[in-house]
C-alpha positions as CSV (number, residue, x, y, z in Angstrom):
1,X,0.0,0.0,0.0
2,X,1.3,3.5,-0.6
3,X,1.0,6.0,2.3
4,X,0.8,9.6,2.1
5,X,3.7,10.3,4.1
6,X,6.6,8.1,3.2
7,X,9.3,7.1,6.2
8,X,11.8,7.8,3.6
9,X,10.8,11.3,3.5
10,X,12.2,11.4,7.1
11,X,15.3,10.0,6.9
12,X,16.7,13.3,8.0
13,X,14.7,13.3,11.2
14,X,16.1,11.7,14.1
15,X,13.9,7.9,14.7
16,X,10.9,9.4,12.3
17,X,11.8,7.3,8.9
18,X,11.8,4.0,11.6
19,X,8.9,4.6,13.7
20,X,6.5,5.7,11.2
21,X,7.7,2.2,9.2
22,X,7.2,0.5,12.1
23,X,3.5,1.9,12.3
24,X,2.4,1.4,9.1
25,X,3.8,-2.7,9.4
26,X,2.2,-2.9,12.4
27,X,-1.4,-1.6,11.4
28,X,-1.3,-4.0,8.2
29,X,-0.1,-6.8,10.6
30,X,-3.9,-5.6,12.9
31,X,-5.5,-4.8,9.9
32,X,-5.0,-8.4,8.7
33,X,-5.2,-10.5,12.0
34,X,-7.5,-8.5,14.7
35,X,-6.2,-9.9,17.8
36,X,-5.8,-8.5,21.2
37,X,-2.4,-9.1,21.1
38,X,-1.4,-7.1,17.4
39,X,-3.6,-4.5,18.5
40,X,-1.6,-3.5,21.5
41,X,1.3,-4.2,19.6
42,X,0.1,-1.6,17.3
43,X,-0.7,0.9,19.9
44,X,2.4,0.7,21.3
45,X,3.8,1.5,17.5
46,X,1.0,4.2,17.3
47,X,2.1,6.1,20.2
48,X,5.7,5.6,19.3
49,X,5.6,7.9,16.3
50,X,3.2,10.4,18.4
51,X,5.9,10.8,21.0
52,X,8.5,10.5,18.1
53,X,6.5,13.9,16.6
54,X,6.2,15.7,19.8
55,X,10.5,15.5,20.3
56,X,10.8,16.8,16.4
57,X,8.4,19.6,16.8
58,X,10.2,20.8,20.4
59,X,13.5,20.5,18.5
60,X,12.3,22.3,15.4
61,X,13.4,19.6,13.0
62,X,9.7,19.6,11.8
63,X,6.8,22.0,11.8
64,X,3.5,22.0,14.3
65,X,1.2,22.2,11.1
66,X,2.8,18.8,9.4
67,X,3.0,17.3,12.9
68,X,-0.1,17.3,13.2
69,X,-1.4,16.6,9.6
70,X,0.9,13.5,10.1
71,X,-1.4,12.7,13.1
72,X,-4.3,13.4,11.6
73,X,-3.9,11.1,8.5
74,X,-2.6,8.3,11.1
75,X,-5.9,8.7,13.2
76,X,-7.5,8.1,9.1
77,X,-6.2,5.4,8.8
78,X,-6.4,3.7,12.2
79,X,-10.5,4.8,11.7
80,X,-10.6,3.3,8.2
């Protein structure tokens, strides 16, 4: 599947390019199997690029606005 916002995009950002990979595996792994145990799996992977955002933002190495369009199209696709 192609995602809006491509980990490779982030290479440059300090854990972004790995953490937002690591989401989107992780929500095709739930999206495919809905078990208790990839969902929290997931989560885990979900809140990983949040926090991941929140550090970039405070250090400037990305913007509030594409922060939290990132967010935004995660909670999309989480929703879906």
């Amino acid at each position: 599947m192609v995602y809006k916002y491509n980990p490779e995009d982030f290479r440059e950002l300090l854990c972004m390019e790995a953490e937002l990979g690591n989401f989107y595996k992780h929500l095709s792994i739930y999206r495919n199997k809905k078990t208790r145990e990839n969902w929290y799996v997931f989560k885990r992977h979900w809140e990983d690029v949040f926090f991941t955002l929140k550090a970039r933002v405070v250090e400037g190495g990305i913007d509030p606005v594409t922060a939290q369009e990132i967010r935004d199209y995660m909670e999309e696709l989480v929703n879906d």
